[in-house]
mmCIF file of the N, C-alpha and C atoms, coordinates in Angstrom:
data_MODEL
# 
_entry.id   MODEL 
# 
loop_
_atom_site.group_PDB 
_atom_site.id 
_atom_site.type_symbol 
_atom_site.label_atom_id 
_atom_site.label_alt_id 
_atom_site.label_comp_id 
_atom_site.label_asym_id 
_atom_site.label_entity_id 
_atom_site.label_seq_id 
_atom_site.pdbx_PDB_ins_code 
_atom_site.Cartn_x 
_atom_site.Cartn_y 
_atom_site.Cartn_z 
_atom_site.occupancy 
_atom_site.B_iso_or_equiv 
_atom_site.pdbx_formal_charge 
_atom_site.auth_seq_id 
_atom_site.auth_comp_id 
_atom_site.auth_asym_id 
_atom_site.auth_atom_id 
_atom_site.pdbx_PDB_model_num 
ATOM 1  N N  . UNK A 1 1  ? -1.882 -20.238 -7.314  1.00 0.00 ? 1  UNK A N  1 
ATOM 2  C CA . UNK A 1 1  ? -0.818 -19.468 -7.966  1.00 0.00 ? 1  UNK A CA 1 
ATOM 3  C C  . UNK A 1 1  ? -0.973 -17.982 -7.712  1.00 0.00 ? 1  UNK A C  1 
ATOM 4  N N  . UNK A 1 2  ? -2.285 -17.383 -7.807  1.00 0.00 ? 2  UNK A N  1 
ATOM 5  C CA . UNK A 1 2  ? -2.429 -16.196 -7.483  1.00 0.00 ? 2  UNK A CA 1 
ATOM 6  C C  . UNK A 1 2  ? -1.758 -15.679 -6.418  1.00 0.00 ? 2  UNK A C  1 
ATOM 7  N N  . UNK A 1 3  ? -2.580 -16.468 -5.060  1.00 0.00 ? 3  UNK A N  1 
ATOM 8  C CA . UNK A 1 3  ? -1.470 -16.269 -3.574  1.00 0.00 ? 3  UNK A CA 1 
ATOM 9  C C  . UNK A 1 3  ? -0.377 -15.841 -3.663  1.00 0.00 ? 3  UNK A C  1 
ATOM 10 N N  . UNK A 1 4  ? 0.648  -16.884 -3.946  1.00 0.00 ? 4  UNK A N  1 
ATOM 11 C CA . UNK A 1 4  ? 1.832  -16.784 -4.266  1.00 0.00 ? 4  UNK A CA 1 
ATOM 12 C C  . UNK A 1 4  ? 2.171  -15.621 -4.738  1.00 0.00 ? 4  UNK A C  1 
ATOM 13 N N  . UNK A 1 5  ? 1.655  -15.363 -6.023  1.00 0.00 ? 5  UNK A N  1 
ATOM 14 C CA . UNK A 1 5  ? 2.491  -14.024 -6.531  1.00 0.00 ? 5  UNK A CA 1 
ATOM 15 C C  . UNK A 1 5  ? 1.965  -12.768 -6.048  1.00 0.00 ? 5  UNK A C  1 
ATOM 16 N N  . UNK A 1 6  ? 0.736  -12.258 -5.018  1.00 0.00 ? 6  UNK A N  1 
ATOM 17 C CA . UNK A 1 6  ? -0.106 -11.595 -4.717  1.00 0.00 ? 6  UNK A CA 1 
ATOM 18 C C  . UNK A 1 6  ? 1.135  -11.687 -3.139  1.00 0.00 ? 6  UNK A C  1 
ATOM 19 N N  . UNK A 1 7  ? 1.538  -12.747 -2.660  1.00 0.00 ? 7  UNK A N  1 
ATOM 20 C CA . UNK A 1 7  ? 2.696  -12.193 -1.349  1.00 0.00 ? 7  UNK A CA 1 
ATOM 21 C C  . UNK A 1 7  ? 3.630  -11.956 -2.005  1.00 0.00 ? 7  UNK A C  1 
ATOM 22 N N  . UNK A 1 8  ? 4.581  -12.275 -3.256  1.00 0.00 ? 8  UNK A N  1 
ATOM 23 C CA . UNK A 1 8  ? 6.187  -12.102 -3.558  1.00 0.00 ? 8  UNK A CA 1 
ATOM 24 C C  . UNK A 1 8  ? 5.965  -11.103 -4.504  1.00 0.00 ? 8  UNK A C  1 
ATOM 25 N N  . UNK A 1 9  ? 4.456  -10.252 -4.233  1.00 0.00 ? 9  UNK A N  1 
ATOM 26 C CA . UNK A 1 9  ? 3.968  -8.612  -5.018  1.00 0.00 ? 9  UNK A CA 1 
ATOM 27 C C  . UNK A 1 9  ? 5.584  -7.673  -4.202  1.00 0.00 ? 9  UNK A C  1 
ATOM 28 N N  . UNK A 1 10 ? 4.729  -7.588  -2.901  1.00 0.00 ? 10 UNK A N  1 
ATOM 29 C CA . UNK A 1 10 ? 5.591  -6.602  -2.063  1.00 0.00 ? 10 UNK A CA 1 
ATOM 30 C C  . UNK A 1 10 ? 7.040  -6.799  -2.141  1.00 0.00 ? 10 UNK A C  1 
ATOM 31 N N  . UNK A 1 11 ? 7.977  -8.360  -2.264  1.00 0.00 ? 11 UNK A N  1 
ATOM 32 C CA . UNK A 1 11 ? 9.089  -8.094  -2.254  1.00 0.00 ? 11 UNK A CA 1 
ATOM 33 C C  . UNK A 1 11 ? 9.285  -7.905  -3.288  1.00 0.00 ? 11 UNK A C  1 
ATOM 34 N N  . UNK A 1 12 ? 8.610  -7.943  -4.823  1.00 0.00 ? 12 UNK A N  1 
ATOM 35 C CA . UNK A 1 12 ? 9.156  -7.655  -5.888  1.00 0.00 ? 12 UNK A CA 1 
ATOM 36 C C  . UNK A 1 12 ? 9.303  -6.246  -6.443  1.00 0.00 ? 12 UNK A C  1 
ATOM 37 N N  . UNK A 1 13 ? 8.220  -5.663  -5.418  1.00 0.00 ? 13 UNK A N  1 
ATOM 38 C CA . UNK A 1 13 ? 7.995  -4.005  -5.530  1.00 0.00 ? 13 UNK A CA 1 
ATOM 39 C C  . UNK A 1 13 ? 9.495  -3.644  -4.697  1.00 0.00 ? 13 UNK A C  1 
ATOM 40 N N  . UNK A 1 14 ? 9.491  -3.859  -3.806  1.00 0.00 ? 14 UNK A N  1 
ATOM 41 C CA . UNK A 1 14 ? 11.039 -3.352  -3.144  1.00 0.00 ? 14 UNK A CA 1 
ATOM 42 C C  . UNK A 1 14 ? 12.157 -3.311  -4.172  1.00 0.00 ? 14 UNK A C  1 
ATOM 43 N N  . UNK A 1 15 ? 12.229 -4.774  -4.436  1.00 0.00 ? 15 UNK A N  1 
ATOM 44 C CA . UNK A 1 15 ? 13.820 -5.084  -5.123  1.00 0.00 ? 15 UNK A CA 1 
ATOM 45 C C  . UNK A 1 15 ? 13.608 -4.062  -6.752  1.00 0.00 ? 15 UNK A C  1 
ATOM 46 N N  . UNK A 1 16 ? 11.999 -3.363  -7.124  1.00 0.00 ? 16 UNK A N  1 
ATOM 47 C CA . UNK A 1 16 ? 12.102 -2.543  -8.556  1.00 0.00 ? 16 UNK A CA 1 
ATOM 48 C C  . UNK A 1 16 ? 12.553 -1.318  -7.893  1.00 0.00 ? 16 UNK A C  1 
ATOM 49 N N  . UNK A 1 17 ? 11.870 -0.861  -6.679  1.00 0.00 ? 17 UNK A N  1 
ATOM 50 C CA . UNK A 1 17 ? 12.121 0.681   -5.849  1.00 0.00 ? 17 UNK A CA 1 
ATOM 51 C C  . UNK A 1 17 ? 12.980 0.694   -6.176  1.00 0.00 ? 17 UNK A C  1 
ATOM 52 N N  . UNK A 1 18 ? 14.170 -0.341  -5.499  1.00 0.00 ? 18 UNK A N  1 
ATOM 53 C CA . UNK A 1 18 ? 15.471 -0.346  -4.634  1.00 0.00 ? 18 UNK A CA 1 
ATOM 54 C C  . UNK A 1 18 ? 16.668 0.017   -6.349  1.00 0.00 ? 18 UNK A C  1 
ATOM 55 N N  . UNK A 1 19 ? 16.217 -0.288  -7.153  1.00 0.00 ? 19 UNK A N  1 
ATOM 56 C CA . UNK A 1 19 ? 17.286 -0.578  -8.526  1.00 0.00 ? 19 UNK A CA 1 
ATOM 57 C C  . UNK A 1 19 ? 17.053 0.316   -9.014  1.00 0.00 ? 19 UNK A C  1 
ATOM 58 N N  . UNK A 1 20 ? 15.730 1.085   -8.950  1.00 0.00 ? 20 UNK A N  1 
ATOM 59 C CA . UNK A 1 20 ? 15.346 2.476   -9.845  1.00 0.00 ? 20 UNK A CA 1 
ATOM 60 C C  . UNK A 1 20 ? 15.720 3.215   -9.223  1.00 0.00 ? 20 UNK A C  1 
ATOM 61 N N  . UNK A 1 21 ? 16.093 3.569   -7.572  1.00 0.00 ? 21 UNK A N  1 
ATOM 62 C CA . UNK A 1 21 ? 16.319 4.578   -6.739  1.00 0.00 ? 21 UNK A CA 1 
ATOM 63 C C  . UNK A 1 21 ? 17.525 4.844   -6.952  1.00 0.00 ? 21 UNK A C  1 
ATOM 64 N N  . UNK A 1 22 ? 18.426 3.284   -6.802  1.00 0.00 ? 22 UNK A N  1 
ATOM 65 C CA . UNK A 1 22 ? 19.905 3.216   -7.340  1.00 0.00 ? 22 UNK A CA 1 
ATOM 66 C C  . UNK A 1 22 ? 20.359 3.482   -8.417  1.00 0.00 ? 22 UNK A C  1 
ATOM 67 N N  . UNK A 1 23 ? 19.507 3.255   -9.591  1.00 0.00 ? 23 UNK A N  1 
ATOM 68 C CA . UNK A 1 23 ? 19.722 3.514   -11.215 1.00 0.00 ? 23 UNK A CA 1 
ATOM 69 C C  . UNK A 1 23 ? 19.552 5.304   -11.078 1.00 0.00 ? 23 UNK A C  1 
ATOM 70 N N  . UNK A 1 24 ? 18.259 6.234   -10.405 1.00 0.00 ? 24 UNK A N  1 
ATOM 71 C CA . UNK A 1 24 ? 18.712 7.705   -10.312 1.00 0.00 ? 24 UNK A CA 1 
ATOM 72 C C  . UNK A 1 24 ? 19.615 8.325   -9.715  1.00 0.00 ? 24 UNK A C  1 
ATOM 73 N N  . UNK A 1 25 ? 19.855 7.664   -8.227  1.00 0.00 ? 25 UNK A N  1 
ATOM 74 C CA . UNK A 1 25 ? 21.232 8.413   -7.774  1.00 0.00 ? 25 UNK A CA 1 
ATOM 75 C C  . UNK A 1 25 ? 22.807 8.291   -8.473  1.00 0.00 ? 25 UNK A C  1 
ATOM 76 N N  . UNK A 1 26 ? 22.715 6.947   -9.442  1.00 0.00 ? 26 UNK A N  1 
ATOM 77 C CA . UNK A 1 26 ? 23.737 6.797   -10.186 1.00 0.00 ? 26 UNK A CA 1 
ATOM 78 C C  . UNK A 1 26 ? 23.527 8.308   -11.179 1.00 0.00 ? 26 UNK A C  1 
ATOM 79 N N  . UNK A 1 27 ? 22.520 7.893   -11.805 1.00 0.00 ? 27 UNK A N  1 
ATOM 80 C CA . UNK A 1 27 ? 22.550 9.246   -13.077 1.00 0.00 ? 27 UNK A CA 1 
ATOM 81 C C  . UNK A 1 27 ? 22.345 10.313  -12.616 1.00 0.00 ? 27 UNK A C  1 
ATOM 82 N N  . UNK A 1 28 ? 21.735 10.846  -11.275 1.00 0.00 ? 28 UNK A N  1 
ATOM 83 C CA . UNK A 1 28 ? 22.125 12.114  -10.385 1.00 0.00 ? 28 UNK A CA 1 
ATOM 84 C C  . UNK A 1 28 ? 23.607 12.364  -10.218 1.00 0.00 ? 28 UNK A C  1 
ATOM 85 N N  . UNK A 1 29 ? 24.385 11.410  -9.693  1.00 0.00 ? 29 UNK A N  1 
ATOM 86 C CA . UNK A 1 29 ? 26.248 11.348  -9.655  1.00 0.00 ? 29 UNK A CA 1 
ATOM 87 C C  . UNK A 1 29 ? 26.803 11.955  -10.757 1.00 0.00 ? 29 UNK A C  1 
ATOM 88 N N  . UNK A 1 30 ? 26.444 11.373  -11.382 1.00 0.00 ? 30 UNK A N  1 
ATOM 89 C CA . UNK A 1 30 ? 27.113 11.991  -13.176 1.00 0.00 ? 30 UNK A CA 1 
ATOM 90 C C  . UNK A 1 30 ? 27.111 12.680  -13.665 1.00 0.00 ? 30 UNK A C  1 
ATOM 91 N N  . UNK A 1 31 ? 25.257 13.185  -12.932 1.00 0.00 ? 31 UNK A N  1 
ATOM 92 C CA . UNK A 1 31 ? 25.086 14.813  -13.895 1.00 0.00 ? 31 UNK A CA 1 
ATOM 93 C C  . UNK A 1 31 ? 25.866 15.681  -12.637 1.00 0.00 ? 31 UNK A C  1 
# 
């Protein structure tokens, strides 16, 4: 089980980057 979630680490780190980067340029837009 470790394995597993120790490889779907990196894509899960992307898809948090990717929504937080998108969640600031949204609230950058606004301000």
């Amino acid at each position: 089980g470790g394995v597993l979630a120790w490889r779907r680490a990196p894509f899960a780190v992307v898809v948090v980057g990717a929504a937080a980067t998108t969640a600031l340029l949204r609230l950058a837009g606004v301000q």
